[in-house]
Every structure is written in structure tokens, then in C-alpha cells.
N, C-alpha and C positions, 0 to 999 in steps of 0.2 A: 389853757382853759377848756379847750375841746374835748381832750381826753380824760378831763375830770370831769365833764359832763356826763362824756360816751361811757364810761367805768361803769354807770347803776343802769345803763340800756339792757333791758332784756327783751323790752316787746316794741315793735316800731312797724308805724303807717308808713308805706312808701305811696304819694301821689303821683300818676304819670301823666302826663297832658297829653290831649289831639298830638300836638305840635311836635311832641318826644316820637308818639308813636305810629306818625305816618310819614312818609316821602315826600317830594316833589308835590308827587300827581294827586298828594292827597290817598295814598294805598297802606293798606300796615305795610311797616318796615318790619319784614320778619328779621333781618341782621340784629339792629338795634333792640329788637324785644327779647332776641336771643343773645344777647352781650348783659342785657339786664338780670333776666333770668339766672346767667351764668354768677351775676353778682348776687344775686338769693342767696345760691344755691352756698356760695361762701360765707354768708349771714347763716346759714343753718348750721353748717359748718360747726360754725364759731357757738351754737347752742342758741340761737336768734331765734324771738318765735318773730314773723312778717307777716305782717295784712299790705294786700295791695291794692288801692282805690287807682279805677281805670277809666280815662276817658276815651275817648276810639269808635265806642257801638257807630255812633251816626256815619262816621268820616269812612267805615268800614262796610258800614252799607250802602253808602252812597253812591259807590262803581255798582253795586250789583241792580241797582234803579234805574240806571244810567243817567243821572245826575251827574250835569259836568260842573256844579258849586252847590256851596253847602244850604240844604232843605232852608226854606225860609214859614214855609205855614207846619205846624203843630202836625197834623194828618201826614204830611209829609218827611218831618224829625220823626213822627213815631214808627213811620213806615221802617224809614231806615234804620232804628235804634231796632228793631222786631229783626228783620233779619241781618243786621251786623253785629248782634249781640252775639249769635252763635257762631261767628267770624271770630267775632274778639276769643271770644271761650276758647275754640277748637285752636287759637295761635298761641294761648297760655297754656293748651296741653300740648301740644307740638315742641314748646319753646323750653317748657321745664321737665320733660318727661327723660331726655337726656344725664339730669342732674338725680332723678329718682323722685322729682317732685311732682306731686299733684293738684291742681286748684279745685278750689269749688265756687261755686259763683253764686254771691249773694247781692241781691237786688234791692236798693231799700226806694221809698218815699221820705220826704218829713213826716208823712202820718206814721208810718212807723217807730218815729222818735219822740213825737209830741205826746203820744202814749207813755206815760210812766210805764206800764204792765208791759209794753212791746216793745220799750229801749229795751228794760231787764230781759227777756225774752230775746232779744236779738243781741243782748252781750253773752248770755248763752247757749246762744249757739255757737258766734262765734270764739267763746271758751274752749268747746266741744270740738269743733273743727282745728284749732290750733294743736291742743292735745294728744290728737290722731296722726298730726304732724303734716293738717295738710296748708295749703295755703289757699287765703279767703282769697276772692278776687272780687270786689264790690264797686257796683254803680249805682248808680241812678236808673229805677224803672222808667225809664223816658218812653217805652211801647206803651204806658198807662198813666204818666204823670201829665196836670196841669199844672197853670202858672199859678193857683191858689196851693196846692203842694209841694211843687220847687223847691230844693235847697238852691236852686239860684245857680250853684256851679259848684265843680266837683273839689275845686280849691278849697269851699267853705265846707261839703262835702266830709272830705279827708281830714278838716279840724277839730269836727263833729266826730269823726269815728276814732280820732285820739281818746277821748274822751268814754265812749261807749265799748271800747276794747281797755279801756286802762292801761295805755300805752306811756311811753316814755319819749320819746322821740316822734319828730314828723319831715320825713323826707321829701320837699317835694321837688319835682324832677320838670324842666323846663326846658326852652332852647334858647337860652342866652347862658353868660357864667354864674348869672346871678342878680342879685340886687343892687342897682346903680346908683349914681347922687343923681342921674336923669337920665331919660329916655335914649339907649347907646346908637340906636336905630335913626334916631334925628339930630344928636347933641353928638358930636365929634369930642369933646371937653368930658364926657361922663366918664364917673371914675367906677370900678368895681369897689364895694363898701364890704369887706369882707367881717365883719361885725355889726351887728347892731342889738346894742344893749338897750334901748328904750326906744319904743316903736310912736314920737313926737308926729306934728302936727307936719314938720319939716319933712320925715320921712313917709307919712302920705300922700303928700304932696309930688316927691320925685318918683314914688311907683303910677302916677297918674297913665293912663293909655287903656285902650281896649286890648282884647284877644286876637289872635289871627285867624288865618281865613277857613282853619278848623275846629278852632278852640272855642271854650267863650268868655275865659276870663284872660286879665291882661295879670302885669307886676301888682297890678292895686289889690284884686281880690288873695293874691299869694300872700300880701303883709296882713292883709286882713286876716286870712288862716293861721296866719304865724300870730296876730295879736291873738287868736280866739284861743289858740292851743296855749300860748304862755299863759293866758289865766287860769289854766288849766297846770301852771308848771310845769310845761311840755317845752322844751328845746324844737327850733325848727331849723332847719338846714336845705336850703334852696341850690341846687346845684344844674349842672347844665346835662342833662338825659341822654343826649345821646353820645357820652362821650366812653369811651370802652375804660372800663372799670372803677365809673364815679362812684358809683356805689358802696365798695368796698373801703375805697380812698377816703371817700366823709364820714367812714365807720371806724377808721386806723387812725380818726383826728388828723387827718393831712388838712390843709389851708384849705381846700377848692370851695367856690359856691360864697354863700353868705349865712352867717350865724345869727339866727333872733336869738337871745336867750329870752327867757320865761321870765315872766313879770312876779317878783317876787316869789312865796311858797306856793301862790297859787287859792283859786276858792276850793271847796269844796264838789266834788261832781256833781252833787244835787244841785247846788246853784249853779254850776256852769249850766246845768241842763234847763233852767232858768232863764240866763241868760241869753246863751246863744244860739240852743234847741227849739223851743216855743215859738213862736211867730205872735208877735203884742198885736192885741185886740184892739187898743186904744190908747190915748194919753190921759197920764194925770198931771196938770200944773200945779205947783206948789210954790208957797210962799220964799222971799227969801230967808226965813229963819225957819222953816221947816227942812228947807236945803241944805242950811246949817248943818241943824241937829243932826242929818241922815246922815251928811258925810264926814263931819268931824265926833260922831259920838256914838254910831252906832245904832241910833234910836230906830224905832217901829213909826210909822207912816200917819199921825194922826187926824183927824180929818177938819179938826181946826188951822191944820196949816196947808189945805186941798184950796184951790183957785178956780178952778174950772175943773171940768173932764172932757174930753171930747171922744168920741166912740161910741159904739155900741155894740156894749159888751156883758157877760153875765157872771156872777161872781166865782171866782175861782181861775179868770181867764190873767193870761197873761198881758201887763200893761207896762208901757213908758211911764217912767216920770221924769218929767224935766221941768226945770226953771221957768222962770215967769215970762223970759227972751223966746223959748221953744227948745231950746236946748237940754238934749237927753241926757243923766248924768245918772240914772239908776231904773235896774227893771227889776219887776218881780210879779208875785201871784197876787190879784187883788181880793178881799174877803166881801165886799159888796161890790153889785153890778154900779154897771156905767148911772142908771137912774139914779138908782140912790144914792151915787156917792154927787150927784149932783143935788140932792135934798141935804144933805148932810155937808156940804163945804161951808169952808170957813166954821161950823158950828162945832162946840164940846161933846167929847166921848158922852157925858153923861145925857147930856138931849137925844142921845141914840134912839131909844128906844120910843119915846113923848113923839119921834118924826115918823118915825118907821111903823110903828106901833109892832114893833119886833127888836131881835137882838142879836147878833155873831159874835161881839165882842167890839174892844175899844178902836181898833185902830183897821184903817183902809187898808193896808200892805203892812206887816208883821215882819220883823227884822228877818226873823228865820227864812223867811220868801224873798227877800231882798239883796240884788246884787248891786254895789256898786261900780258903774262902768269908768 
């Protein structure tokens, strides 16, 4: 099954965590970045194009603050992210310049992706850069980011840039072998799950934990990237980073690590970027035969089956909908603000306009805007 996966790979995110890419003390491991590298440079080889999503900035700068643990206030993560950025940089030219490779280093925010015009924009560039043959190397602007523009972590990060590179694959790279039935760090019983074709309530449950003492995310945010990318019909493959020639090995379809496959064909990129790109303004509750209709039929969002809204938000923004319990089961772009669709619940398309004394059209969220999660 792997090797008929890996057969249509031609473009692949590789993600590298803190935890891959420093030591002990908390320092880049130049060995280990330089074993990886070494495994690029085999993917190019082979005619690979590779983007590499990089965590490391803070944990990199963190010795040159003299900071004996990792930054806890904002002013002080962006201290360090400011100067271990050009740490991280100058050890991915150090690291692949042997191989004939070059990186270039691309910085994003979520504002940069909540933009229609500046996703496009930033998949062309890194089209342009691929082409030239060099190799992206992207984070997170953390010298400039707040918690209101966060992707949160670089795991969710790397699922999002499947998606905005039109890749095939998502490598991401950890330090354990993979994906457990539980935590291997406290649970002596956990077994390595070297598959997982449906990412269940069950397998939520056993990636539960935080990140370690220079990362930020644990196993949980990893299945979360591997659920976001499968919607996306993206294969994910979690393997253990710092081991000398994993990379290669989960691209020759050897057993190592743990295999998400993709959740069906996959949506469409416009709704992934719907979906998982956007950051929801608000909730919409709906009815249970509105619930229905959405998920067994396909239908458009009418606002005779809206219950509430809660938010505030303005039309065109990105909103939750979920059940009458709270529970989220579909997002999408809504066509009137948070106000009015609270004028307009529970009432018919055709009162639209007798409430509003205006008109968009019939329905609060348009199938076309709508993903089902």
C-alpha cells in the first residue's frame, strides 16, 4: 500500500520539530540536520521537488539570550525567534550546500493565508522557488506574530502548506517511531500502530499529551495535521527524525513511522482553505433537520433551519456550524453578518428581504462555501 501511494509523490512537505532538531542542551544538532539534508538531497535525486517546514528559530536562539529554558512571555519567544532565525538559516546552508542545495527562507503568518490574493501569491512564489531547484525552508514569523494570528503550531503549520504548495505527501519528523495506541513515555503496554486508515475518536484519544521542553505541540497536534492534510488527499507519514536515513526509507515505502492515509479523494483546495485556513468568527446553531439536509444531501444553509448565532461577525466571515448540542459538524463562509442572521433565524428565504429591507440571496452559508467536517 505505501509504494502505491509513494508512486504519484512528486511534491512533499517535510515537517521538522524542536525535539528532531536540537540536543540535549537544547542547541541545533548540526549531525542530525546534516543526516537529513543528506536525505533531501536523495529526494532530489530521485527528481523530488521538497519544502521543509522548520521549527528550531526560538530553541536556537535561546543559548544566545542566555536563557537556561524555553522563553515563557511573547517579547521574549520573539527575542529569540529574531535572532535564532538566522541560526536556523545559516545551518540549512551549511547543512545542504555539500549536497549542491540551496534554501531560501520563507516566513509566513495566518494573515498571509486568510488572504485569498496572499495564499495565491505565496503558492507562487513558492512555485518559483521550487523551479529554480531550490529549497523553501518555512516558519512561522514568531519575531512578528500574535496569538490572534498564530497557526498555533508548526504541525498545523506543515498541513496548511500541503495544501498551498499542492503537494502529495506530508512527512513529519518527531522523536519517537511514531504513532502509539498510548503515550510509550508513560504506558510500558503502547504498541507502535504502524497504519492508520481512519483517524476515529479512539485515535484522538491515544495521541492525547503536550509537546516537550522545546516544542509546542505533542502526538495530538501531529494526527490533527495528518487529519487536515487527508482532507486534502494528502498521505501523511510520521516517522522518528533523528534516525540516519528515515527519510529516504518512508520514500522507498519501507514499514518505518506510522501511515495516515487520506480521507477519501479529498475536498477541493478552495474548501480546504475554508476549512482549515480561515479562523471562524462565530457560530451558527442549526436545527436538527437542517443538520440533515447539510450532511446527507448536500444542501445550502437556509435560515429557516439557523437557531441561534453567536459571534460577532460580518458577512463574508468565516463561521462554525454546529448542532443544537454545540457540536461542530460543518464550516464555511457566511452571506449575512452575525446581526442579521440573528433577525432572520428560524424565518423563510422569502421574508429576506420584508426583515432586512435588503437582499444577498436565499441562504446564510451556500453549499459552494461549505465544508463538511
Amino acid at each position: 500500500m505505501r509504494k502505491e501511494i509513494l508512486r504519484s509523490v512528486k511534491r512533499i512537505v517535510i515537517k521538522i520539530g524542536s525535539q528532531v532538531l536540537t540536543d540535549g542542551d537544547g542547541a541545533l544538532d548540526m549531525a542530525v540536520l546534516g543526516r537529513i539534508c543528506a536525505d533531501i538531497s536523495v529526494l532530489r535525486e530521485r527528481g523530488l521537488q521538497v519544502l521543509v517546514v522548520t521549527s528550531g528559530a526560538i530553541a536556537a536562539g535561546r543559548s544566545e539570550l542566555g536563557l537556561t529554558e524555553k522563553p515563557r512571555t511573547i517579547p521574549h519567544k520573539q527575542a529569540a525567534a529574531a535572532i535564532g532565525q538566522t541560526r536556523l538559516m545559516h545551518a540549512y546552508e551549511e547543512a545542504l550546500a555539500p549536497h549542491g542545495l540551496k534554501p531560501a527562507q520563507v516566513l509566513l503568518t495566518s494573515e498571509d493565508l486568510t488572504s485569498r490574493q496572499r495564499f495565491l501569491n505565496a503558492r507562487a512564489t513558492l512555485d518559483a522557488l521550487l523551479g529554480f531547484g531550490i529549497i523553501p525552508v518555512i516558519n512561522e514569523n514568531d519575531t512578528v506574530v500574535v496569538d490572534e494570528i498564530k497557526f498555533g503550531d508548526n504541525d498545523n503549520l506543515s498541513a496548511l502548506v500541503t495544501n498551498v504548495a499542492e503537494a502529495q505527501l506530508l512527512l513529519i519528523l518527531t522523536d519517537i517511531e511514531g504513532f502509539y495506541s498510548a503515550d510509550p513515555r508513560t504506558n510500558a503496554d503502547a504498541e507502535l500502530v504502524p497504519l492508520v486508515k481512519i483517524i476515529t475518536r479512539e485515535v484522538e484519544r491515544a495521541a492525547g499529551g503536550s509537546g516537550s521542553a522545546v516544542g509546542t505541540g505533542g502526538m495530538a497536534t501531529k494526527v490533527a495535521a495528518a487529519r487536515k492534510a487527508g482532507k486534502n488527499g494528502v498521505a501523511t507519514i510520521i516517522i522518528p527524525g533523528k534516525s540516519e536515513g528515515i527519510i529516504a526509507a518512508a520514500l522507498r515505502g519501507d514499514k518505518v513511522g506510522t501511515l495516515f492515509l487520506p480521507s477519501g479523494e479529498g475536498v477541493n483546495r478552495r474548501k480546504h482553505w475554508i476549512a482549515y485556513t480561515l479562523k471562524p468568527a462565530g457560530r451558527i446553531f442549526v436545527d436538527d433537520g437542517a443538520r440533515d439536509v447539510l450532511l446527507k444531501k448536500g444542501k445550502s444553509l437556509l435560515p429557516s433551519g439557523v437557531a441561534k448565532v453567536e459571534g460577532s461577525f460580518e458577512r463574508g466571515a468565516s463561521v462554525r456550524i454546529c448542532g443544537l448540542e454545540g457540536r461542530e459538524f460543518a464550516r464555511g463562509l457566511s452571506d449575512y453578518s452575525s446581526a442579521e442572521i440573528a433577525g432572520l433565524a428560524g424565518k423563510k428565504s422569502s421574508e429576506i428581504e420584508a426583515i432586512l429591507g435588503y437582499y444577498y440571496g436565499d441562504v446564510i452559508v451556500h453549499r459552494d462555501n461549505l465544508v463538511i467536517l
